[in-house]
C-alpha positions in Angstrom: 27.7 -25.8 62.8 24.5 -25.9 60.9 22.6 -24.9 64.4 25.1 -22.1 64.4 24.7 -21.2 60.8 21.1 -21.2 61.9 21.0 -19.3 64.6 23.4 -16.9 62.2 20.6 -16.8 60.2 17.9 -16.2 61.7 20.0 -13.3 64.0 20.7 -12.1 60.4 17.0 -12.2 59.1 15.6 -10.7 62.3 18.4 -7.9 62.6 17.4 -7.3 58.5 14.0 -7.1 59.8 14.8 -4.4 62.5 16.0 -1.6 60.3 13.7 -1.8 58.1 10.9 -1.2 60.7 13.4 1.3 62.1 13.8 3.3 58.8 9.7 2.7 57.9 9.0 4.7 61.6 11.5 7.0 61.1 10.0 7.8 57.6 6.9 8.2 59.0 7.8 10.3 61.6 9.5 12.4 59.5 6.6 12.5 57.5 4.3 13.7 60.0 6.5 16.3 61.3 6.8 17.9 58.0 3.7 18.0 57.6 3.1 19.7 60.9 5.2 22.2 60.6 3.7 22.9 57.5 0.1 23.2 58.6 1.7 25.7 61.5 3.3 27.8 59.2 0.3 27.7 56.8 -1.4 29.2 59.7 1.0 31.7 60.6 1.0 32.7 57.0 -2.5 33.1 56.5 -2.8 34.8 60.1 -0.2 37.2 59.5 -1.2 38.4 56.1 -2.7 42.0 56.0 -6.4 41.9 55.5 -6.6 43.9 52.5 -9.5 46.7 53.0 -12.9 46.8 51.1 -12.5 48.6 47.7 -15.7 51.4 47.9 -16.6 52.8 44.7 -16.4 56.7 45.8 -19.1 58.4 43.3 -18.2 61.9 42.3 -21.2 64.2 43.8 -21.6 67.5 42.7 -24.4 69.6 43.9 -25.6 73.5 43.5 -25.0 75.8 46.2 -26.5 79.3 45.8 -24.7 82.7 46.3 -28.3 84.5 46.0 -28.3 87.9 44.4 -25.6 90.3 44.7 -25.3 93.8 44.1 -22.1 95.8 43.2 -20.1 98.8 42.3 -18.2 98.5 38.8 -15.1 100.4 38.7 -16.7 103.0 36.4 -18.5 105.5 38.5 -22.4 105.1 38.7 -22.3 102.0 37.3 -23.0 98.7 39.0 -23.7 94.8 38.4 -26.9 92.8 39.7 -25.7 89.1 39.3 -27.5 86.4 41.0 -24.8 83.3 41.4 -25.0 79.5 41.9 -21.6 77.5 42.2 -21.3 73.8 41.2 -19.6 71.6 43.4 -17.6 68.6 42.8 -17.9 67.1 47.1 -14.1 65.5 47.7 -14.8 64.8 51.2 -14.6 61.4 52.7 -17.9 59.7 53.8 -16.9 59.4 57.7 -16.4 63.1 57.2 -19.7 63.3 55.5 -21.2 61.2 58.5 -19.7 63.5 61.3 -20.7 66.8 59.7 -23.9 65.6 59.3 -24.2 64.7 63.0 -22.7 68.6 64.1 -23.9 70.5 61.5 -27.8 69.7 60.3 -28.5 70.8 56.6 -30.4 74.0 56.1 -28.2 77.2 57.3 -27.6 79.6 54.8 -28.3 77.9 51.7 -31.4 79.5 50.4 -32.9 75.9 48.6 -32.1 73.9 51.6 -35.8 73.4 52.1 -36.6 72.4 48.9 -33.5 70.1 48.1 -33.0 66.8 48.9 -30.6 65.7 51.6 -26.9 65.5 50.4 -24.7 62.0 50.8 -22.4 61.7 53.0 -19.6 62.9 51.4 -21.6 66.1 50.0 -22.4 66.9 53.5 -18.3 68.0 54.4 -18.0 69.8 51.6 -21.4 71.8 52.2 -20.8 72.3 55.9 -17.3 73.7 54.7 -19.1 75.9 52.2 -21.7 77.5 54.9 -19.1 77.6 57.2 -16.6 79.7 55.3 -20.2 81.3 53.9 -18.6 85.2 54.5 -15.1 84.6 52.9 -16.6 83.1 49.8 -18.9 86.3 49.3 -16.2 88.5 49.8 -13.8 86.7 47.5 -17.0 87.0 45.3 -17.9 90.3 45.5 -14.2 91.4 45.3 -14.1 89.9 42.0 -17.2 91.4 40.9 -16.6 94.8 41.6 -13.1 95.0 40.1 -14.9 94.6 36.9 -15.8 97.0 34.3 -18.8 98.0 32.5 -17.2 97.1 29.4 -16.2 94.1 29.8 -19.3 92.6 30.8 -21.1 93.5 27.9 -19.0 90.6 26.0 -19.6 87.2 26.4 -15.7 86.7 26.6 -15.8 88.9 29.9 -18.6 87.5 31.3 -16.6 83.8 30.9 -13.7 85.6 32.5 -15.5 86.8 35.3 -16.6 83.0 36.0 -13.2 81.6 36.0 -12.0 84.6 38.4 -15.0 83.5 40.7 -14.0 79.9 40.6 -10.2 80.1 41.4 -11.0 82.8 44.1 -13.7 80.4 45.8 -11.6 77.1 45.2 -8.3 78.6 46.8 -10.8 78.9 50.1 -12.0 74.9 49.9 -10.4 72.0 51.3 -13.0 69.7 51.0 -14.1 70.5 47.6 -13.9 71.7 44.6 -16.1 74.9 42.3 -16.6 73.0 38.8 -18.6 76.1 37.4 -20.3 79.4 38.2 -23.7 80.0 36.7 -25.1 83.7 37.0 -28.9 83.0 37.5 -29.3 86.9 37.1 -27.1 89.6 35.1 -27.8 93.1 35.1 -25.0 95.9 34.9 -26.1 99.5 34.4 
């Protein structure tokens, strides 16, 4: 009996030693499982999320592009209105825009400083290439504007400022790319 109690024994201590292995394995296992499937979803997290794009700091440009003297009947007859014109520009076109304009459409044109004036940015360059390209509408607009003006109401400073703002929402409703801030008469002479 005690060589069966024995034996009972020691079947008992080695079969308690057995699961114990068994459950430490299994634990480890376990273990290293979750943590592969961790690291693989880690991965497929961080591969999967957007790349979020490069904030650029767009810099409002503005630059001057001259109308050159102009000439004009007034409603009154015999009277007419000398003005020479520059508009300021607020650019709003992209700099790939900018780029590609610059590549088809070289500075210089119709602008009577473009010799003298340093080159544009990028994004400038759209909104000038617009501006030499729709060159003929945008005097037209102008000198519209400036001929359905009278004699009088040029004389005050009030229809002078008037005259500007009819300038600049006549030029701006012609722009895609940009934007007239203000109109500055470099010359004024009605008669």
């Amino acid at each position: 009996m005690v060589l069966g109690t024995r034996f009972g024994m020691q079947k008992i201590r080695r079969s308690g030693r057995l699961p114990f292995f068994i459950v430490l394995a299994a634990a480890l296992a376990a273990g290293a499982a979750a943590a592969g499937v961790s690291t693989l979803l880690m991965r497929k997290v961080v591969a999967d999320e957007p790349k979020k794009p490069e904030k650029v700091e767009v810099v409002p440009v503005t630059f001057m592009y001259p109308l050159g003297e102009q000439i004009v009947n007034l409603i009154e007859p015999g009277r007419f209105l000398k003005a020479g014109i520059e508009l300021e520009v607020l650019a709003k076109g992209s700099p790939e825009e900018g780029e590609k304009a610059l590549s088809n459409h070289r500075s210089g044109g119709h602008s009577e400083s473009a010799e003298n004036s340093p080159p544009l940015p990028p994004v400038a360059a759209a909104t000038k290439a617009e501006l030499d390209k729709k060159r003929a509408k945008i005097l037209d607009a102008v000198l519209s504007e400036l001929s359905s003006s009278s004699f009088r109401e040029l004389l005050t400073p009030r229809g002078k400022r008037e005259l500007k703002e009819r300038i600049k929402r006549a030029v701006n409703r012609l722009l895609e790319s940009g934007e007239v801030q203000e109109v500055y008469f470099t010359t004024f002479l009605a008669q």
